[in-house]
Structures are given as structure tokens and as C-alpha cells.
C-alpha positions in Angstrom: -42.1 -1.6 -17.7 -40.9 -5.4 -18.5 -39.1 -7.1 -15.2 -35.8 -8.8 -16.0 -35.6 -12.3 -16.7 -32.4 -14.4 -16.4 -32.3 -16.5 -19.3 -33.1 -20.1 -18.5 -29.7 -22.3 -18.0 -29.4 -24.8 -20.3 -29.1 -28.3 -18.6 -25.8 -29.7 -18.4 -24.1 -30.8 -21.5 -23.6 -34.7 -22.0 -20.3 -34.5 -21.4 -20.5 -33.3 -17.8 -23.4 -35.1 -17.4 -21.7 -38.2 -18.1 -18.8 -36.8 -15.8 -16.3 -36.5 -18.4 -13.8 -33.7 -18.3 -14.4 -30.8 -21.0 -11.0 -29.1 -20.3 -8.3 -30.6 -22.7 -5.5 -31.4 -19.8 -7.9 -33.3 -17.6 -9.5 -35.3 -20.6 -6.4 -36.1 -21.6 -5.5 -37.0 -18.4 -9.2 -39.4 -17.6 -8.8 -41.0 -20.8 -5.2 -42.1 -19.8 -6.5 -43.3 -16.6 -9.2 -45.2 -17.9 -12.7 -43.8 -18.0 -15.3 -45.6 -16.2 -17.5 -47.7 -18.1 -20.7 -45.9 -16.7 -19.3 -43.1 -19.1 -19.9 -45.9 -22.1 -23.5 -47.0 -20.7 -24.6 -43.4 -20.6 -23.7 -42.3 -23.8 -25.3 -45.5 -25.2 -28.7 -44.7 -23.3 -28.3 -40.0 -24.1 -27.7 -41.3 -28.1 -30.7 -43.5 -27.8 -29.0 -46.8 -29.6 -28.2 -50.1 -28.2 -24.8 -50.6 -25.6 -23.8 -53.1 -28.8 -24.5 -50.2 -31.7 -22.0 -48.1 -29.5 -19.5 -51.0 -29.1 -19.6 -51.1 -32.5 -19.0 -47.6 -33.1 -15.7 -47.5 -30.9 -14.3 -50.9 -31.7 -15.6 -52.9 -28.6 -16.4 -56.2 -29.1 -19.1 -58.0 -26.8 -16.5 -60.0 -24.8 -13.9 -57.3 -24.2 -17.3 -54.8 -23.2 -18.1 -58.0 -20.8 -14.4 -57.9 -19.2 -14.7 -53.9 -19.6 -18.1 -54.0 -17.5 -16.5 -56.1 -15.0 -13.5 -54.0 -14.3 -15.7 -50.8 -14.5 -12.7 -49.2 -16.8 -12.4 -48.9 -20.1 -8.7 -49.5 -21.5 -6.9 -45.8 -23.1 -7.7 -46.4 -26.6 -11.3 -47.2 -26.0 -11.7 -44.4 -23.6 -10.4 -42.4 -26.8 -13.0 -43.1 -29.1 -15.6 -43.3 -26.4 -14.6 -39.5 -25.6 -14.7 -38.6 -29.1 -18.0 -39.5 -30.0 -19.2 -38.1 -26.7 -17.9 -34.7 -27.9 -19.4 -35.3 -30.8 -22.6 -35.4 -28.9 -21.7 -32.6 -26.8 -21.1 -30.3 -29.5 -24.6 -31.6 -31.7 -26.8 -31.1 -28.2 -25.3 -27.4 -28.2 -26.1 -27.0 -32.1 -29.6 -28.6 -32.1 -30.1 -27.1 -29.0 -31.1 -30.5 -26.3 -30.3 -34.0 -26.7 -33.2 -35.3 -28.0 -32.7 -33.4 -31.6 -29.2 -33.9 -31.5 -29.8 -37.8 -30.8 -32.3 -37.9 -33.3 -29.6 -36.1 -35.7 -26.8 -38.5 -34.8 -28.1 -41.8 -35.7 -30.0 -40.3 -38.9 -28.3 -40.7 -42.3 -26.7 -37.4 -43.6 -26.8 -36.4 -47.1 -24.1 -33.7 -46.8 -22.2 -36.9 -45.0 -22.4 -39.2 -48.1 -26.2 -40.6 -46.3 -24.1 -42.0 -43.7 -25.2 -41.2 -40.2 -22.7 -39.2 -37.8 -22.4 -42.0 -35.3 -21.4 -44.1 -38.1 -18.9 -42.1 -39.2 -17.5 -40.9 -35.5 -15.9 -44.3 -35.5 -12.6 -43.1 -37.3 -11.1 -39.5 -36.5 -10.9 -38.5 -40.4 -15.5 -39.0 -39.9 -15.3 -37.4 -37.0 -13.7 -34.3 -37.9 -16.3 -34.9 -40.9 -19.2 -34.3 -38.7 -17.6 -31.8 -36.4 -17.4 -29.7 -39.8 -20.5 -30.4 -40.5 -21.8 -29.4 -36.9 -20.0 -25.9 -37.7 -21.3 -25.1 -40.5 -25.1 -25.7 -39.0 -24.0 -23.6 -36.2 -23.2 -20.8 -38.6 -25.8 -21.6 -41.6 -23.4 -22.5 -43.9 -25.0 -24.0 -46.9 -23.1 -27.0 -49.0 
């Protein structure tokens, strides 16, 4: 007779790794208060690119990350676009399965995303939704 065996938990998700709330209310709510710029650096080094390829992304520019860093907060509208490509993560590592495919995946151009590469396309939310569709129909093997 086989034993039981629990199914192994999956490690935690980038988003609560990076301590960023999942629950709509309280993201809301962090990203109002300004979320901490370790969030930034630790998306940077989960995606595998460069702090300045991710300032990029989310409309940072090398001084303002400078003040940004020395504050330790990024300002509501950076927090924004920080959160959303870390969804974006969040919802590829869950697709792919870990972080390393969905990294891989991220920075990768995408034919069914005109050979751009998700990360370049998470900086807008018209590209993000793009690649959240995208994301969906992997999920669910839908062919296009």
C-alpha cells in the first residue's frame, strides 16, 4: 500500500518574498505609503537584470534611484510600476513553475509579444496587461 505524501510547498512567491502585499487593500495601501526600496533591489536581483535595466523599466532615473536609495522609499508612482512588474513576476514564477524559468522568460524576446521581451513591455499598463494575457493563455495552453 503507497504512504501518503503531502505535496511539496512551493517556496514563497516573489511577491511575499520581496514583502509586498498580495491582497488588493493592503497593496494599495503600501504603494501609497511608499514601498521600501529593498522591494526595488530584490526584484532587480529575482529577474536577474541590472538595478539600472529595472530603473529603466519603471521610469527611474539614476539620480532620483540615488535619492530613492537614500531615503529607503520609493515615491507612489514608482512604487506603482515597481508593484506591477513584480506581479508580473509573481504571476510568470506560478506559470513556469520557479523563478528561474520565469526570469529566464521575462527578459527573453516574445514572439506572440511582437519579439519584445515582457519586462520591456511591463513598463506601460496597456504591455503589461499584454503579458498578463499572455501569462493566461500559457497557463491554460491557449495557442495564438
Amino acid at each position: 500500500m503507497d504512504t501518503f505524501r503531502p505535496p511539496t510547498p512551493m517556496p514563497a512567491l516573489p511577491l511575499a518574498r520581496l514583502g509586498l502585499p498580495t491582497a488588493p487593500a493592503e497593496a494599495v495601501a503600501a504603494v501609497r505609503a511608499g514601498l521600501p526600496v529593498a522591494a526595488f533591489e530584490g526584484l532587480a536581483r529575482a529577474l536577474r537584470v541590472p538595478e539600472a535595466r529595472l530603473a529603466q523599466v519603471v521610469g527611474l532615473s539614476a539620480t532620483t534611484l540615488g535619492r530613492r536609495k537614500r531615503a529607503g522609499a520609493l515615491a507612489p508612482d514608482e512604487g506603482d510600476r515597481v508593484w506591477r512588474v513584480a506581479a508580473l513576476f509573481d504571476r510568470a514564477t506560478q506559470v513556469f513553475g520557479g523563478e528561474e524559468d520565469a526570469a529566464a522568460w521575462f527578459v527573453d524576446p516574445n514572439l506572440a509579444l511582437g519579439d519584445e521581451p515582457p519586462l520591456a513591455l511591463a513598463d506601460t499598463e496597456p504591455g503589461a496587461r499584454a503579458v498578463d494575457d499572455l501569462l493566461g493563455r500559457i497557463e491554460y495552453g491557449v495557442y495564438s
